[in-house]
Backbone as ProteinMPNN parsed JSONL, in Angstrom:
{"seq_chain_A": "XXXXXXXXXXXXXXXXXXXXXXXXXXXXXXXXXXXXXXXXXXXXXXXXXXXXXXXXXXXXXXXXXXXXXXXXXXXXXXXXXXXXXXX", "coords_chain_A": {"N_chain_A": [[0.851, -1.181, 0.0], [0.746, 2.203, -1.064], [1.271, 5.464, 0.352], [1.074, 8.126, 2.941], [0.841, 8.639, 5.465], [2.044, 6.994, 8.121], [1.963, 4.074, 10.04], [2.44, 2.06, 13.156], [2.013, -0.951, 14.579], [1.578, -1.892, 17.865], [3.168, -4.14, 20.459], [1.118, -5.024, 22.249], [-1.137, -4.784, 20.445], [-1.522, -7.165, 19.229], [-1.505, -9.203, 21.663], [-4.011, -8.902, 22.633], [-6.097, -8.655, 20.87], [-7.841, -10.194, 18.195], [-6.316, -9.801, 15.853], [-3.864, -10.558, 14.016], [0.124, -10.776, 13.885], [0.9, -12.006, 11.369], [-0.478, -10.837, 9.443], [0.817, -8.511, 8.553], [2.881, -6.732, 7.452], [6.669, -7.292, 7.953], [7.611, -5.444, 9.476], [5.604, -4.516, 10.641], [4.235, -2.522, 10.145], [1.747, 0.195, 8.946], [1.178, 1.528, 5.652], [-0.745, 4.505, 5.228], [-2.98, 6.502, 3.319], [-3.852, 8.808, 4.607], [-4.502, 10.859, 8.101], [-6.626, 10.31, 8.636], [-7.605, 8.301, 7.176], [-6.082, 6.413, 8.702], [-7.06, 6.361, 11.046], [-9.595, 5.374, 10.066], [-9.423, 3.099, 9.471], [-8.579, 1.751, 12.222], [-11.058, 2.583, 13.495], [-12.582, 0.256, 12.136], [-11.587, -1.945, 12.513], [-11.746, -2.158, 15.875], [-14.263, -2.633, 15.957], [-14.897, -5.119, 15.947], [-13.975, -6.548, 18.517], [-14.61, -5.429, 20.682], [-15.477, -6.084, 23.243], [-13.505, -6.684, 24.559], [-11.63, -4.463, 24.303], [-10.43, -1.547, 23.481], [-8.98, -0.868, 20.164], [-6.197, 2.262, 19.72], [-5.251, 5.417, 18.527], [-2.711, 7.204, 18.855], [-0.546, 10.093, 18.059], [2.884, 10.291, 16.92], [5.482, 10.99, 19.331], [7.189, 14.291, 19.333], [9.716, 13.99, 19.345], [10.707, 11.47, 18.828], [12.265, 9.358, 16.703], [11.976, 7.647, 14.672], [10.616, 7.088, 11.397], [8.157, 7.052, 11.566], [4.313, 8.132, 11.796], [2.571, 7.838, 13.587], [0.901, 5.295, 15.983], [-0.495, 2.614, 17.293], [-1.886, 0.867, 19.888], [-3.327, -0.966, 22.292], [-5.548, -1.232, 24.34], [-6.768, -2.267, 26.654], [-10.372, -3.313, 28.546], [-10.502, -3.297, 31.415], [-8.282, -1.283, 32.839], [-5.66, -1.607, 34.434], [-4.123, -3.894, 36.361], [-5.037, -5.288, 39.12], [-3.87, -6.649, 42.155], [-4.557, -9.481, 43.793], [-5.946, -8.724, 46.878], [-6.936, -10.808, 49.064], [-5.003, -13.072, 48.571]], "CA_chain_A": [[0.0, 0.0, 0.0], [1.604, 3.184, -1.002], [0.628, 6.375, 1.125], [2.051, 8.986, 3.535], [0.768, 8.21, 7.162], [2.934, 5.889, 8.545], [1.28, 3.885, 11.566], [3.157, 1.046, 13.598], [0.969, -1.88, 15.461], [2.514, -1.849, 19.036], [2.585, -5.796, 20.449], [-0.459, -5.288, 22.676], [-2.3, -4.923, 19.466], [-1.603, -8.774, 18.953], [-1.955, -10.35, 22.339], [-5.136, -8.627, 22.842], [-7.433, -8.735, 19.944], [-7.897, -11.264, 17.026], [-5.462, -9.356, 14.683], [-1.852, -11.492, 14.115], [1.171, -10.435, 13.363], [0.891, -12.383, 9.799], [-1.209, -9.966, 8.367], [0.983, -7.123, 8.173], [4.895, -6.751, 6.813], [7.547, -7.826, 8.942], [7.809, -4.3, 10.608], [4.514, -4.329, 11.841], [3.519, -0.811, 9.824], [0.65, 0.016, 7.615], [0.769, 3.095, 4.991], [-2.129, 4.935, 5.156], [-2.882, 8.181, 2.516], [-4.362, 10.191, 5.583], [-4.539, 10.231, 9.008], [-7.918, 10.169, 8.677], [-7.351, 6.884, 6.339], [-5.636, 5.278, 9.643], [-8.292, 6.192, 12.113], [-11.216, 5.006, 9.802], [-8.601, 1.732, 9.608], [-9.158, 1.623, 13.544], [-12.17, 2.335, 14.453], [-13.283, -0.252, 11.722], [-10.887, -3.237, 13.333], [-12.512, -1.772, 16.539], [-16.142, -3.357, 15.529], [-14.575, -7.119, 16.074], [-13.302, -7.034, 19.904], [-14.883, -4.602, 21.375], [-15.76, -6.09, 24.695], [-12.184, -6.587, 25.101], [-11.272, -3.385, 25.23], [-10.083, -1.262, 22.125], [-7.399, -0.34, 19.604], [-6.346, 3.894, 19.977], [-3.72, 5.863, 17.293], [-1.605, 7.839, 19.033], [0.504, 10.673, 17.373], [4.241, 9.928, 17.657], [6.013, 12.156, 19.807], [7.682, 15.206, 18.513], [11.349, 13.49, 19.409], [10.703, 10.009, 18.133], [13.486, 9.438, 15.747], [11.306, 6.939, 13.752], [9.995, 7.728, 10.77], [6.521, 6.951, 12.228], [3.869, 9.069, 12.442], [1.783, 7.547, 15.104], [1.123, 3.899, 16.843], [-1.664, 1.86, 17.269], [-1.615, 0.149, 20.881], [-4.835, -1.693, 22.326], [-6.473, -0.706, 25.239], [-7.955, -3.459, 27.416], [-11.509, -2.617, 29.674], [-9.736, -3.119, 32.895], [-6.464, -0.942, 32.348], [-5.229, -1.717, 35.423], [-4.163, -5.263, 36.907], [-5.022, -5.292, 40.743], [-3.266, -7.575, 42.982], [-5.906, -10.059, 44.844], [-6.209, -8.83, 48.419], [-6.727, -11.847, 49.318], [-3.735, -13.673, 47.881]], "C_chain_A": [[0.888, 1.233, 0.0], [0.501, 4.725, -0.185], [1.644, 6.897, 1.932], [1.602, 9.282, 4.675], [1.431, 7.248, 7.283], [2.766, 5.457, 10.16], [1.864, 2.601, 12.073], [2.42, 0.416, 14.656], [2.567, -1.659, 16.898], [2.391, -3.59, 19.874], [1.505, -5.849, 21.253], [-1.797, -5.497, 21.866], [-2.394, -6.812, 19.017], [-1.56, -9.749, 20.305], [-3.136, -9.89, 22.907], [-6.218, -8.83, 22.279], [-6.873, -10.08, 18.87], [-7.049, -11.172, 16.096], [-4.263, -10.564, 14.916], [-1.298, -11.059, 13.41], [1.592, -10.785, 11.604], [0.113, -11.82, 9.095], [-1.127, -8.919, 8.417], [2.489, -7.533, 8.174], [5.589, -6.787, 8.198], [8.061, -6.449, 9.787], [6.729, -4.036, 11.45], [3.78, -3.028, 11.4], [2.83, -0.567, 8.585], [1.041, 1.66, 6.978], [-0.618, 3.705, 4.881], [-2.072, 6.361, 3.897], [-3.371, 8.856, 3.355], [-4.331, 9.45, 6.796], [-5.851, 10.015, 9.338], [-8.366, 8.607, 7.782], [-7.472, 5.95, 7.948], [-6.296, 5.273, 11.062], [-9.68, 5.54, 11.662], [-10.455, 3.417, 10.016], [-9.025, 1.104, 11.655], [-9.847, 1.276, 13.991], [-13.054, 0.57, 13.515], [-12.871, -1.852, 12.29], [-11.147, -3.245, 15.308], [-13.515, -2.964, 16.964], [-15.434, -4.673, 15.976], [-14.311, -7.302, 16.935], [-13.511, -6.036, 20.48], [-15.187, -4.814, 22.963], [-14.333, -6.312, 25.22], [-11.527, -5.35, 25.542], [-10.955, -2.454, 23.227], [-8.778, -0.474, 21.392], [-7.447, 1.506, 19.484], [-4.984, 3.979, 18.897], [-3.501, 6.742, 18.101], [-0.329, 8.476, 18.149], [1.715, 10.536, 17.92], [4.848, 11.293, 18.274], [6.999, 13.058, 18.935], [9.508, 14.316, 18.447], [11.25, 11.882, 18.955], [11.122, 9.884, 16.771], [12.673, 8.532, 14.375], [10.651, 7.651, 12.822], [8.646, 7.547, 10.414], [5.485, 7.655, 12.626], [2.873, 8.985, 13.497], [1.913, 6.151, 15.127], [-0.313, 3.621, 17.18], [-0.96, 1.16, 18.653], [-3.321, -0.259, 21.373], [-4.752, -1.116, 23.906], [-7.284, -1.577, 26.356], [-9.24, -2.491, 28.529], [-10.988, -2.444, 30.443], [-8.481, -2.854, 32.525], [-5.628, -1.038, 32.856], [-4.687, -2.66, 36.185], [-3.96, -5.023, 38.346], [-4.773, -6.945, 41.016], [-4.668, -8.246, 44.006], [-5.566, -9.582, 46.194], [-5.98, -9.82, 49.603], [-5.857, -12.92, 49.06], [-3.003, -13.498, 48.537]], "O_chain_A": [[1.71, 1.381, 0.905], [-0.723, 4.839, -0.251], [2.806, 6.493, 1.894], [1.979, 10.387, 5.066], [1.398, 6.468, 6.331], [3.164, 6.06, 11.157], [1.77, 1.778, 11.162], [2.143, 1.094, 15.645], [3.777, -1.433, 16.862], [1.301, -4.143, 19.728], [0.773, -6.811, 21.021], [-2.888, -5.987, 22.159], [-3.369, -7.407, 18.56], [-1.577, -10.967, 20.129], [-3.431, -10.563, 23.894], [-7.248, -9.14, 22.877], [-5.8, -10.683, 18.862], [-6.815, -12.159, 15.399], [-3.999, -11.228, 15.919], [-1.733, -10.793, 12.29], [2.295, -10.118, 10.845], [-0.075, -12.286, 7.971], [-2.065, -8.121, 8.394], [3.06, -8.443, 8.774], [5.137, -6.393, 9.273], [8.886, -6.552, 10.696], [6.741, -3.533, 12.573], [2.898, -2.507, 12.083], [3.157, -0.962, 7.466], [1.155, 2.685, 7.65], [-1.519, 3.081, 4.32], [-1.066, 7.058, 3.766], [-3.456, 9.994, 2.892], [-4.224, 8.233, 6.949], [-6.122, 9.493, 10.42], [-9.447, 8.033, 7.918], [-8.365, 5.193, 8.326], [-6.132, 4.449, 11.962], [-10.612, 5.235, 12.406], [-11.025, 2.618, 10.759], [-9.693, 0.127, 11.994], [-9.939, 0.269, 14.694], [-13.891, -0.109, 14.111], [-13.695, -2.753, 12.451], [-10.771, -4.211, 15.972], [-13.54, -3.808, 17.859], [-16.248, -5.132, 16.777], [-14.13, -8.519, 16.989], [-12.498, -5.518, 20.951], [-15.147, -3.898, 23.784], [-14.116, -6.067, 26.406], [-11.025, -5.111, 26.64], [-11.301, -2.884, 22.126], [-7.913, 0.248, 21.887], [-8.508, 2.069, 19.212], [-4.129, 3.155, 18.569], [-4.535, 7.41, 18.129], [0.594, 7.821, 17.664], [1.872, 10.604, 19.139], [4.708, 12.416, 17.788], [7.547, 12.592, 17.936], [10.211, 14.218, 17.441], [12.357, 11.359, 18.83], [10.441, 10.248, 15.813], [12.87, 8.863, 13.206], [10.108, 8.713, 13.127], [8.09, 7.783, 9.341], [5.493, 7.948, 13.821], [2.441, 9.931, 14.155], [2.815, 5.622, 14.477], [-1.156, 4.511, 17.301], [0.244, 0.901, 18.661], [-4.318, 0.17, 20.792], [-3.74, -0.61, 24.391], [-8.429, -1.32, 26.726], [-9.068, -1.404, 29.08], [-10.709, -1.252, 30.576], [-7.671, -3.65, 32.05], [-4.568, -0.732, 32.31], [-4.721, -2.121, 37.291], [-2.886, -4.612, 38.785], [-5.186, -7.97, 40.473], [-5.475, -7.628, 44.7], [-4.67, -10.266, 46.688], [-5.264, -9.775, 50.603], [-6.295, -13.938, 49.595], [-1.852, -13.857, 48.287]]}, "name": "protein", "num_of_chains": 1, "seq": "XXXXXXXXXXXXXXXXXXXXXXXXXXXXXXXXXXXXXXXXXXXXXXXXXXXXXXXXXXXXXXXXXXXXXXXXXXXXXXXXXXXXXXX"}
């Protein structure tokens, strides 16, 4: 796919949702032609695991040497892992 957003799966996006690593190039990064391309890309991979929790794009920081312009990382419902009390 040729285009000029440049968005990089982060590995939570693959032990969280249904996506796998074999259905995207060995860097892990999709071209998009907008960033509006790679948010409709999102929200539409979204729709399939939603009670899990969900995938967010994040713009890359201004100092991030990569030539990446944002990141895809997943989101679980509970964002938090609490320690049992009882344990």
């Amino acid at each position: 796919m040729s285009g000029n957003y440049l968005v990089e799966l982060k590995d939570s996006v693959f032990r969280e949702t249904p996506l796998t690593e074999e259905e995207f190039d060995d860097d892990l990064r999709i071209e998009f032609p907008s960033k509006n391309d790679a948010e409709a890309w999102v929200s539409e991979q979204n729709r399939s695991h939603s009670e899990m929790g969900k995938l967010t794009l994040h713009t890359a920081h201004p100092n991030d040497k990569s030539n990446v312009d944002a990141y895809v990382v997943f989101q679980p419902i509970h964002k938090v892992w609490m320690p049992d009390p009882d344990a």
